[in-house]
C-alpha positions in Angstrom: 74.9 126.1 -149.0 78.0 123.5 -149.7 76.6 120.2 -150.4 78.1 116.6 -148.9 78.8 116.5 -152.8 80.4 120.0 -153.5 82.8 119.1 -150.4 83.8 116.0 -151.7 84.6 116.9 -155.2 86.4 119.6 -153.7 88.7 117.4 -151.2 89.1 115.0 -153.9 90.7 117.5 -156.3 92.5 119.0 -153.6 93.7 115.3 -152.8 94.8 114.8 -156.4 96.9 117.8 -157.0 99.7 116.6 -155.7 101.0 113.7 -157.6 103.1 111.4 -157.6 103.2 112.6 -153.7 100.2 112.0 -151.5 98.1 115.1 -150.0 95.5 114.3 -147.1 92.7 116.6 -147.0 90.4 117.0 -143.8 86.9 118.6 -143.8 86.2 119.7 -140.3 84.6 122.6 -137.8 81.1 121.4 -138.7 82.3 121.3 -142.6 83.1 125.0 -143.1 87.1 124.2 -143.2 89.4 122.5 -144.9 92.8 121.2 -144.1 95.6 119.6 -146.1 98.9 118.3 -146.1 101.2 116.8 -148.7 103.4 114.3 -148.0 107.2 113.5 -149.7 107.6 109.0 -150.4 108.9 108.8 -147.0 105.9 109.9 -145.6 107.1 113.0 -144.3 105.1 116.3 -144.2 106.2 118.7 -147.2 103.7 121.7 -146.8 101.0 121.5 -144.6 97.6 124.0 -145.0 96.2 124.8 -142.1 93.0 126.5 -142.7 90.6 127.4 -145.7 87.0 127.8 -145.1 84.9 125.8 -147.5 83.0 128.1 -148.8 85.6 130.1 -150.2 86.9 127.1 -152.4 83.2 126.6 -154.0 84.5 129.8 -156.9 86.4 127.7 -159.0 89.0 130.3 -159.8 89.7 130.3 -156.3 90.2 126.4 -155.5 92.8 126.4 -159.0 94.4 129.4 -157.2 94.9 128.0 -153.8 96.3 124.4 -155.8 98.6 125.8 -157.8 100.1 128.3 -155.0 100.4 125.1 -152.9 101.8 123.1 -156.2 104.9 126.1 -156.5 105.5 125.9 -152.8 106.1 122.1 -152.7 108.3 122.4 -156.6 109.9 125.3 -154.4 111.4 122.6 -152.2 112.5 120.3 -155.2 109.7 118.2 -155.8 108.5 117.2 -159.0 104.6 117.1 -159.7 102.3 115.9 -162.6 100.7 117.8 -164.8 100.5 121.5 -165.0 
């Protein structure tokens, strides 16, 4: 069972993977899915991720996986990113 606190820590990490460009996460569907987008500094979408259930991102592994697959898409498209 994901916990109001396991979701969070997971949205906020999701959130901060993306810097020095913003990502917006979205827990929704009764908090069993989450959403995200990352935006470039004009505010316009980069990479957007539709779907990934919760539950699935609780495995650590997993949540670093789906970050840095996201992380190479949006460097694929020219952007630089903090950290590894």
């Amino acid at each position: 069972m994901l916990t109001d606190e396991n979701i969070n820590n997971i949205k906020f990490r999701v959130e901060g993977a993306f810097k020095p460009l913003r990502c917006v996460a979205e827990i929704w569907d009764y908090k069993q899915k989450l959403r995200f987008k990352v935006f470039d500094n004009d505010n316009h979408g980069i990479i957007e991720i539709p779907s990934i259930v919760l539950r699935d991102l609780t495995d650590e592994s997993r949540l670093q996986d789906v970050i840095e697959q996201t992380r190479e898409q949006v460097k694929s498209k020219g952007f630089v990113l903090i950290g590894s």
